[in-house]
N, C-alpha and C positions, 0 to 999 in steps of 0.2 A: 874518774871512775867512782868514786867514793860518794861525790853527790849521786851519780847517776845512782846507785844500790840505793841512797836514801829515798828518791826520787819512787824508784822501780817499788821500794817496801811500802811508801803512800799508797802508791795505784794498786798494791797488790791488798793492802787492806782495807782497800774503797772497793774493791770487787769483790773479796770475798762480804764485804757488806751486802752489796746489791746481789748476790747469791743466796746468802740467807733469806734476803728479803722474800725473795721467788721461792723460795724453800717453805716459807711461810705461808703464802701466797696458797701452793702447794698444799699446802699441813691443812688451810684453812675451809679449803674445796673440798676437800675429802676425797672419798669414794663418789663412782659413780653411782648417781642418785636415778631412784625412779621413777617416772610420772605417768600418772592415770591420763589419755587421750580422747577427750569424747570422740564417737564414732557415728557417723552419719545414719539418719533412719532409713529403715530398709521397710520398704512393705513386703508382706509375707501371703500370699493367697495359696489358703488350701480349704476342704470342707471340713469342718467341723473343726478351723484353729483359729478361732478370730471371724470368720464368715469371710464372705467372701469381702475382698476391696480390704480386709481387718487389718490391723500392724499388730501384731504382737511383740512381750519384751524379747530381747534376746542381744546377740550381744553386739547386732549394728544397729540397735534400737538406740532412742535419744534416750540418754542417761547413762546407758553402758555406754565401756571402753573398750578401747584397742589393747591389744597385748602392749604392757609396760616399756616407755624406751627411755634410756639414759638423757637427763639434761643436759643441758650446753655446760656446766660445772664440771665435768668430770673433763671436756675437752679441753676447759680453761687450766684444768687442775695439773694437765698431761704438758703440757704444753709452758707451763710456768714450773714444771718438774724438769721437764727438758731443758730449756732454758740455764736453770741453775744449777745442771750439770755441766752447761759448756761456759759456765761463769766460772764455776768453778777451774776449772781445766784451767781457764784465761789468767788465774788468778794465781795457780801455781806454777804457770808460765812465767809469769811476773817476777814471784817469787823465787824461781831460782833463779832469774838476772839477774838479783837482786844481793843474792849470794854467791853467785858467778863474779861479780863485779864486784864489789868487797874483797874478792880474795885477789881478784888481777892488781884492786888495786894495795892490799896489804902487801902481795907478791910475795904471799906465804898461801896457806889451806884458811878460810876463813873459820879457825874456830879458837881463835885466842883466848876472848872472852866472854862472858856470860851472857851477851847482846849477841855476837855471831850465835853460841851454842844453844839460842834460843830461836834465833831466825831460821838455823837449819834442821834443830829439830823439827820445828811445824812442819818445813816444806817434807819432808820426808814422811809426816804423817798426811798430811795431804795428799802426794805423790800415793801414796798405800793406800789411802784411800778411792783415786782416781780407779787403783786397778782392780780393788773391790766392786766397784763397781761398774765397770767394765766385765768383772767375770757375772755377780751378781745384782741385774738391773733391781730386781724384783725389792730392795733395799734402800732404794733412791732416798726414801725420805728420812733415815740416818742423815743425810749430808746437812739440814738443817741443823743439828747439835754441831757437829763435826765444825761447821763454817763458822758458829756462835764461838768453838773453842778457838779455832787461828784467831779471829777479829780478835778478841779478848787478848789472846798469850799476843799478839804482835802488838796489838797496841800497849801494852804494858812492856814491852820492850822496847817501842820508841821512846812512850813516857821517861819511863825511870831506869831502862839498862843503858842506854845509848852512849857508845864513846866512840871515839876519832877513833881514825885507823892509826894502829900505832904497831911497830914492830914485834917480832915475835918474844918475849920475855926468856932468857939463856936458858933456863932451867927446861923451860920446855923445846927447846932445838933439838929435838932426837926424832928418828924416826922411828921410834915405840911414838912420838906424837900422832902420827896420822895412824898407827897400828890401835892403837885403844881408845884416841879420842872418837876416831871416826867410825866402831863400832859401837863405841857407848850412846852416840848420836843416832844410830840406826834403831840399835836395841829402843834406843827412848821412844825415838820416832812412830815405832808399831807400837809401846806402847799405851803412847800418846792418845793413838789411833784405838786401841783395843778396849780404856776403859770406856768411850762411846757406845758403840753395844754393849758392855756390860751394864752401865748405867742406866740406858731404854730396857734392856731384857728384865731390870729389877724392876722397873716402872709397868712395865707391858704383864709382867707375871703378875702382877698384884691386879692389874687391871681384868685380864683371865680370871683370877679368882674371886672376880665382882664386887673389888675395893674401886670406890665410886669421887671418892676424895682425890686432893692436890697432895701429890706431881702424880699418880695415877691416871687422870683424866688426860696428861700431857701422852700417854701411849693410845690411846684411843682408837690414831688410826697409825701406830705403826706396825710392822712386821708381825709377824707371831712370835713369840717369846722365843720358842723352840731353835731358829733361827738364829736367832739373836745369840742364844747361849752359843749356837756352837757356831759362829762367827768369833765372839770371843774368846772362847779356848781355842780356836786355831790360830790368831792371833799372835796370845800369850806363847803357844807351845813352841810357833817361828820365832819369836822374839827372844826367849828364853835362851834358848842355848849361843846363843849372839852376846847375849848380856852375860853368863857366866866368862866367853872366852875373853871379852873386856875386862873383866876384875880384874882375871886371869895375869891378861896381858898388863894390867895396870900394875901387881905386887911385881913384876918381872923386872918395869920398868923403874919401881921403884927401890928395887934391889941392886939395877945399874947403878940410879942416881944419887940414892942415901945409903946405899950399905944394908939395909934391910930393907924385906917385902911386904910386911907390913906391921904399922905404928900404932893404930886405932886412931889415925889423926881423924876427923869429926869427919870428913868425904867420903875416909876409909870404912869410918864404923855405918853410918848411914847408907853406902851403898853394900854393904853385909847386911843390912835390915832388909834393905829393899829385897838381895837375894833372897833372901829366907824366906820374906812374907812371900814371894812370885813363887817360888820351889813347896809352899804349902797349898798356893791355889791349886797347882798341877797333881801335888797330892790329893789334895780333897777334890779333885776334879777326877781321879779313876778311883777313888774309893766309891763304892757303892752308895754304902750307908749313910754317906754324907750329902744336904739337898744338895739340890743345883743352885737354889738363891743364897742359899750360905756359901757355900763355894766361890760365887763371883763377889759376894759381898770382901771377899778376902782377896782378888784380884782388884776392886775397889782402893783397897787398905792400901795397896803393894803400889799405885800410882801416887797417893797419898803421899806415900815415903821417898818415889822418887820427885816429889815436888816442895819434899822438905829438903832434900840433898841440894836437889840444885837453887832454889831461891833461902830456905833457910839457915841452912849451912853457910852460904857466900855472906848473905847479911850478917846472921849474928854468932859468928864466931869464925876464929880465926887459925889458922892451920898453913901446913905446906902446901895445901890445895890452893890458896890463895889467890886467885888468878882470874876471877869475877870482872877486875876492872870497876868497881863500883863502893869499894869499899874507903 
Protein backbone atom coordinates (compact mmCIF):
# COMPACT_ATOMS: atom_id res chain seq x y z
CA UNK A 1 0.00 0.00 0.00
CA UNK A 2 2.69 2.42 0.62
CA UNK A 3 4.22 2.09 -2.77
CA UNK A 4 0.87 2.16 -4.26
CA UNK A 5 0.15 6.11 -2.37
CA UNK A 6 3.80 6.68 -3.87
CA UNK A 7 2.79 5.45 -7.07
CA UNK A 8 -0.84 7.17 -6.91
CA UNK A 9 1.14 10.75 -5.79
CA UNK A 10 3.43 10.60 -9.33
CA UNK A 11 0.35 10.19 -11.47
CA UNK A 12 -1.54 12.54 -9.37
CA UNK A 13 1.32 15.18 -10.09
CA UNK A 14 1.69 14.27 -13.82
CA UNK A 15 -2.01 15.25 -14.06
CA UNK A 16 -2.25 17.95 -12.43
CA UNK A 17 0.65 18.96 -14.82
CA UNK A 18 -1.11 18.14 -17.94
CA UNK A 19 -4.18 20.25 -16.43
CA UNK A 20 -2.26 23.15 -16.12
CA UNK A 21 -0.82 22.69 -19.28
CA UNK A 22 -4.69 22.86 -20.89
CA UNK A 23 -5.28 25.73 -18.35
CA UNK A 24 -2.75 27.44 -20.29
CA UNK A 25 -3.65 26.44 -23.48
CA UNK A 26 -6.88 28.13 -22.13
CA UNK A 27 -5.25 31.46 -20.69
CA UNK A 28 -3.49 31.62 -24.10
CA UNK A 29 -6.78 31.54 -26.67
CA UNK A 30 -8.40 33.99 -24.79
CA UNK A 31 -11.70 35.36 -25.45
CA UNK A 32 -13.65 34.67 -28.12
CA UNK A 33 -12.21 36.71 -30.91
CA UNK A 34 -14.00 38.43 -33.84
CA UNK A 35 -13.58 38.32 -37.49
CA UNK A 36 -14.68 40.55 -40.27
CA UNK A 37 -16.24 37.89 -43.23
CA UNK A 38 -16.08 39.22 -46.74
CA UNK A 39 -19.75 39.03 -48.15
CA UNK A 40 -20.58 38.01 -51.58
CA UNK A 41 -21.53 40.97 -54.18
CA UNK A 42 -25.03 41.64 -54.50
CA UNK A 43 -26.34 43.66 -57.55
CA UNK A 44 -28.76 46.29 -56.63
CA UNK A 45 -31.15 47.62 -59.54
CA UNK A 46 -33.24 50.67 -58.95
CA UNK A 47 -33.65 54.13 -60.83
CA UNK A 48 -31.56 56.63 -60.05
CA UNK A 49 -29.01 54.21 -57.57
CA UNK A 50 -26.45 53.03 -59.66
CA UNK A 51 -28.54 52.92 -63.01
CA UNK A 52 -29.91 50.35 -64.09
CA UNK A 53 -27.64 46.69 -64.14
CA UNK A 54 -25.40 49.33 -61.30
CA UNK A 55 -23.94 47.33 -57.96
CA UNK A 56 -23.59 49.72 -55.46
CA UNK A 57 -21.56 49.68 -51.92
CA UNK A 58 -23.49 48.35 -49.33
CA UNK A 59 -23.01 45.63 -47.18
CA UNK A 60 -23.25 42.36 -49.51
CA UNK A 61 -21.09 44.52 -51.82
CA UNK A 62 -17.26 43.09 -52.32
CA UNK A 63 -15.31 44.74 -49.55
CA UNK A 64 -18.10 44.86 -47.00
CA UNK A 65 -18.70 42.28 -44.33
CA UNK A 66 -20.98 39.97 -42.75
CA UNK A 67 -22.04 40.58 -39.23
CA UNK A 68 -18.79 39.55 -37.13
CA UNK A 69 -18.62 35.70 -35.96
CA UNK A 70 -16.32 34.29 -33.32
CA UNK A 71 -13.06 32.24 -34.56
CA UNK A 72 -12.31 28.73 -34.18
CA UNK A 73 -10.04 30.10 -30.97
CA UNK A 74 -12.50 30.58 -28.64
CA UNK A 75 -13.88 26.74 -29.46
CA UNK A 76 -10.31 25.52 -29.03
CA UNK A 77 -10.05 27.74 -25.88
CA UNK A 78 -13.53 26.08 -24.45
CA UNK A 79 -12.74 22.93 -25.07
CA UNK A 80 -8.84 22.90 -23.61
CA UNK A 81 -11.00 24.79 -20.57
CA UNK A 82 -12.96 21.78 -20.34
CA UNK A 83 -10.59 19.49 -20.64
CA UNK A 84 -8.50 20.83 -17.65
CA UNK A 85 -11.34 20.73 -15.57
CA UNK A 86 -11.87 17.00 -15.91
CA UNK A 87 -7.88 16.60 -15.54
CA UNK A 88 -8.23 18.23 -12.74
CA UNK A 89 -11.00 16.16 -11.05
CA UNK A 90 -8.76 12.93 -12.46
CA UNK A 91 -6.02 14.24 -10.66
CA UNK A 92 -7.64 14.68 -7.33
CA UNK A 93 -9.00 11.40 -7.78
CA UNK A 94 -5.48 10.19 -7.66
CA UNK A 95 -4.65 12.20 -5.07
CA UNK A 96 -6.81 10.87 -2.47
CA UNK A 97 -5.70 7.28 -3.23
CA UNK A 98 -3.01 8.34 -2.61
CA UNK A 99 -3.78 9.55 0.84
CA UNK A 100 -6.39 6.88 1.22
CA UNK A 101 -3.42 4.35 0.95
CA UNK A 102 -0.85 5.74 3.07
CA UNK A 103 -3.04 5.67 5.80
CA UNK A 104 -4.38 1.81 5.31
CA UNK A 105 -1.15 1.41 5.01
CA UNK A 106 0.34 3.42 8.20
CA UNK A 107 -2.98 1.78 9.82
CA UNK A 108 -3.41 5.04 11.50
CA UNK A 109 -5.03 8.65 9.97
CA UNK A 110 -2.29 9.63 7.38
CA UNK A 111 -1.14 12.77 9.11
CA UNK A 112 1.82 11.89 11.23
CA UNK A 113 4.17 13.88 9.41
CA UNK A 114 4.94 17.01 7.57
CA UNK A 115 4.91 14.82 4.03
CA UNK A 116 1.28 13.31 4.87
CA UNK A 117 0.28 16.90 6.37
CA UNK A 118 1.26 18.25 3.11
CA UNK A 119 -0.17 15.77 0.69
CA UNK A 120 -3.51 16.10 2.46
CA UNK A 121 -3.66 19.60 2.75
CA UNK A 122 -3.40 20.06 -1.23
CA UNK A 123 -5.98 17.40 -1.76
CA UNK A 124 -8.55 19.23 0.27
CA UNK A 125 -7.67 22.52 -1.45
CA UNK A 126 -8.25 20.90 -4.55
CA UNK A 127 -11.30 19.06 -3.57
CA UNK A 128 -12.53 23.02 -2.51
CA UNK A 129 -11.65 23.85 -5.47
CA UNK A 130 -13.48 21.10 -7.69
CA UNK A 131 -16.63 22.42 -6.01
CA UNK A 132 -15.89 26.05 -6.65
CA UNK A 133 -16.23 25.37 -9.57
CA UNK A 134 -18.83 23.34 -9.94
CA UNK A 135 -21.05 26.02 -8.23
CA UNK A 136 -19.14 28.74 -10.15
CA UNK A 137 -18.04 27.78 -13.96
CA UNK A 138 -17.79 31.21 -14.91
CA UNK A 139 -14.05 30.96 -12.91
CA UNK A 140 -12.61 28.28 -14.76
CA UNK A 141 -9.48 29.92 -15.47
CA UNK A 142 -8.41 30.36 -11.68
CA UNK A 143 -7.76 26.56 -12.01
CA UNK A 144 -4.37 27.44 -13.97
CA UNK A 145 -2.82 29.15 -10.72
CA UNK A 146 -4.57 26.66 -8.42
CA UNK A 147 -2.86 23.46 -10.59
CA UNK A 148 0.62 25.53 -10.72
CA UNK A 149 0.16 25.50 -6.67
CA UNK A 150 -0.51 21.46 -6.06
CA UNK A 151 2.34 20.70 -8.89
CA UNK A 152 4.70 22.94 -7.03
CA UNK A 153 3.58 22.13 -2.99
CA UNK A 154 3.69 18.12 -4.11
CA UNK A 155 6.56 18.05 -5.88
CA UNK A 156 8.51 19.61 -2.97
CA UNK A 157 7.04 17.18 -0.85
CA UNK A 158 8.17 14.25 -2.77
CA UNK A 159 11.53 16.10 -3.07
CA UNK A 160 12.50 16.88 0.19
CA UNK A 161 9.47 15.95 2.90
CA UNK A 162 9.23 12.33 1.93
CA UNK A 163 9.55 9.47 4.70
CA UNK A 164 8.54 5.86 5.05
CA UNK A 165 5.53 5.02 6.77
CA UNK A 166 6.40 4.70 10.05
CA UNK A 167 4.06 4.35 13.22
CA UNK A 168 2.29 6.85 15.07
CA UNK A 169 4.81 8.70 17.48
CA UNK A 170 3.19 8.18 21.51
CA UNK A 171 2.87 11.50 22.22
CA UNK A 172 0.54 11.96 19.45
CA UNK A 173 -1.79 8.67 20.22
CA UNK A 174 -4.93 10.68 21.44
CA UNK A 175 -7.81 11.19 19.81
CA UNK A 176 -7.52 15.23 20.23
CA UNK A 177 -5.06 13.75 17.21
CA UNK A 178 -7.74 13.31 14.63
CA UNK A 179 -9.99 16.22 16.70
CA UNK A 180 -7.18 19.23 15.77
CA UNK A 181 -4.95 17.80 13.35
CA UNK A 182 -7.80 17.08 11.01
CA UNK A 183 -9.26 20.49 11.41
CA UNK A 184 -6.06 22.42 11.21
CA UNK A 185 -5.73 20.49 7.74
CA UNK A 186 -8.98 21.51 6.61
CA UNK A 187 -8.75 25.01 7.79
CA UNK A 188 -5.27 25.04 5.79
CA UNK A 189 -6.74 23.37 2.92
CA UNK A 190 -9.38 26.36 2.07
CA UNK A 191 -6.87 28.42 2.86
CA UNK A 192 -4.49 27.14 0.57
CA UNK A 193 -7.28 27.48 -1.81
CA UNK A 194 -8.37 31.24 -0.82
CA UNK A 195 -5.06 32.89 -1.21
CA UNK A 196 -5.65 31.94 -5.20
CA UNK A 197 -8.17 34.42 -5.78
CA UNK A 198 -6.83 36.84 -3.58
CA UNK A 199 -3.54 36.86 -5.48
CA UNK A 200 -5.51 37.11 -9.24
CA UNK A 201 -7.94 39.79 -7.61
CA UNK A 202 -4.66 42.00 -6.54
CA UNK A 203 -3.31 41.19 -10.23
CA UNK A 204 -6.86 41.62 -12.04
CA UNK A 205 -7.60 45.12 -9.89
CA UNK A 206 -4.39 46.67 -10.93
CA UNK A 207 -5.11 45.57 -14.31
CA UNK A 208 -8.90 47.51 -14.17
CA UNK A 209 -7.02 50.39 -13.15
CA UNK A 210 -4.90 50.40 -16.43
CA UNK A 211 -1.50 49.24 -14.75
CA UNK A 212 -0.22 47.71 -18.06
CA UNK A 213 3.05 46.08 -16.57
CA UNK A 214 4.29 42.33 -15.16
CA UNK A 215 2.23 40.33 -13.13
CA UNK A 216 -0.70 42.69 -14.11
CA UNK A 217 -0.75 41.63 -17.68
CA UNK A 218 -0.90 37.88 -16.16
CA UNK A 219 -5.08 38.97 -15.23
CA UNK A 220 -5.75 40.11 -18.59
CA UNK A 221 -8.17 37.57 -19.25
CA UNK A 222 -9.18 36.71 -15.93
CA UNK A 223 -12.45 37.08 -14.08
CA UNK A 224 -13.35 40.65 -12.97
CA UNK A 225 -11.77 41.63 -9.75
CA UNK A 226 -15.00 42.11 -8.04
CA UNK A 227 -15.53 38.41 -8.06
CA UNK A 228 -12.47 37.49 -7.18
CA UNK A 229 -12.57 39.53 -4.06
CA UNK A 230 -15.56 38.23 -2.80
CA UNK A 231 -14.63 34.40 -3.72
CA UNK A 232 -12.02 35.21 -1.34
CA UNK A 233 -13.56 36.64 1.65
CA UNK A 234 -16.06 33.78 1.41
CA UNK A 235 -13.36 31.48 1.52
CA UNK A 236 -11.40 33.00 4.40
CA UNK A 237 -14.90 33.68 6.45
CA UNK A 238 -15.53 29.36 6.12
CA UNK A 239 -12.04 28.72 6.84
CA UNK A 240 -11.69 30.90 9.77
CA UNK A 241 -13.91 29.76 12.35
CA UNK A 242 -12.55 26.00 11.63
CA UNK A 243 -9.12 27.26 12.25
CA UNK A 244 -9.90 29.27 15.52
CA UNK A 245 -11.66 25.79 16.87
CA UNK A 246 -8.27 23.88 15.96
CA UNK A 247 -5.98 26.17 18.09
CA UNK A 248 -8.76 25.87 20.21
CA UNK A 249 -8.66 22.32 20.27
CA UNK A 250 -4.91 22.25 20.17
CA UNK A 251 -4.28 24.30 23.96
CA UNK A 252 -6.89 21.62 25.19
CA UNK A 253 -5.03 18.96 23.95
CA UNK A 254 -2.17 20.36 25.11
CA UNK A 255 -3.33 20.95 28.53
CA UNK A 256 -3.98 16.87 28.64
CA UNK A 257 -0.66 16.13 27.52
CA UNK A 258 1.93 18.72 29.18
CA UNK A 259 0.05 20.30 32.05
CA UNK A 260 -0.46 23.48 30.27
CA UNK A 261 -2.39 25.01 27.31
CA UNK A 262 -0.26 26.96 26.04
CA UNK A 263 3.91 27.42 26.01
CA UNK A 264 4.68 29.94 23.13
CA UNK A 265 6.60 26.80 21.76
CA UNK A 266 7.51 28.38 18.11
CA UNK A 267 4.06 26.11 16.37
CA UNK A 268 2.16 27.64 19.30
CA UNK A 269 3.24 31.29 18.70
CA UNK A 270 3.14 31.05 14.88
CA UNK A 271 -0.04 29.67 14.59
CA UNK A 272 -1.32 32.89 17.19
CA UNK A 273 0.30 34.98 14.24
CA UNK A 274 -1.42 33.27 11.59
CA UNK A 275 -4.76 33.74 13.83
CA UNK A 276 -4.41 37.40 14.30
CA UNK A 277 -3.18 38.27 10.81
CA UNK A 278 -6.59 35.89 9.31
CA UNK A 279 -8.92 37.69 12.32
CA UNK A 280 -7.53 41.31 10.80
CA UNK A 281 -8.27 40.53 7.21
CA UNK A 282 -11.94 39.79 8.27
CA UNK A 283 -11.75 42.94 10.14
CA UNK A 284 -10.50 45.03 7.54
CA UNK A 285 -12.78 43.32 5.30
CA UNK A 286 -16.32 44.85 6.92
CA UNK A 287 -14.54 47.98 7.81
CA UNK A 288 -15.67 50.43 5.34
CA UNK A 289 -12.91 52.64 5.16
CA UNK A 290 -10.48 50.25 4.54
CA UNK A 291 -9.69 49.22 0.34
CA UNK A 292 -10.45 46.01 -0.72
CA UNK A 293 -6.77 45.60 -2.05
CA UNK A 294 -5.41 46.31 1.31
CA UNK A 295 -7.54 44.17 2.95
CA UNK A 296 -6.59 40.91 0.81
CA UNK A 297 -3.17 42.07 0.74
CA UNK A 298 -3.35 41.19 4.58
CA UNK A 299 -5.15 37.79 3.79
CA UNK A 300 -2.07 37.46 1.48
CA UNK A 301 0.23 38.03 4.76
CA UNK A 302 -1.94 35.54 6.86
CA UNK A 303 -1.06 32.44 4.14
CA UNK A 304 2.40 33.75 4.38
CA UNK A 305 2.49 32.84 8.01
CA UNK A 306 0.79 29.91 7.79
CA UNK A 307 3.74 28.69 5.38
CA UNK A 308 6.12 29.82 7.92
CA UNK A 309 4.42 27.53 10.51
CA UNK A 310 4.39 24.67 8.74
CA UNK A 311 7.79 24.56 6.56
CA UNK A 312 9.65 27.04 8.67
CA UNK A 313 8.91 26.33 11.95
CA UNK A 314 9.57 22.22 11.20
CA UNK A 315 13.09 23.22 9.65
CA UNK A 316 14.52 25.81 11.75
CA UNK A 317 13.59 25.36 15.00
CA UNK A 318 12.78 23.12 17.38
CA UNK A 319 9.95 22.50 19.80
CA UNK A 320 7.37 19.99 21.17
CA UNK A 321 5.77 20.40 17.85
CA UNK A 322 8.56 18.32 16.65
CA UNK A 323 6.98 15.91 14.44
CA UNK A 324 7.85 17.06 10.74
CA UNK A 325 9.80 13.76 10.22
CA UNK A 326 12.48 15.71 8.43
CA UNK A 327 14.43 17.01 10.87
Amino acid sequence: MSALSDQLVTFAILTYLVAMISHAVEFALGNARKVAVPAPARELVGAGVGGPGGVIDGPDTPGATRPDRPDRSADRAALAGRLAGWLTALAAALHLGAVVTRGIAAERMPWGNMYEFVLTVTWIGAAAWLVVLWKQPSLRRLGLFLTLVMVLLLAFAELKLYVQVVPLMPALQSYWFIIHVSTIIFASGIFLLGVVPAAAYLMRAGWEQGRRSFPYTLARRLPAAAGLERLTFTLHAFAFPIFTFAVIAGAIWAEAAWGRAWGWDPKETWAFISWVVYAGYLHARATPSVRRNVATWIAVVGFLTMLMNLFGVNFFFTGLHSYAGVN
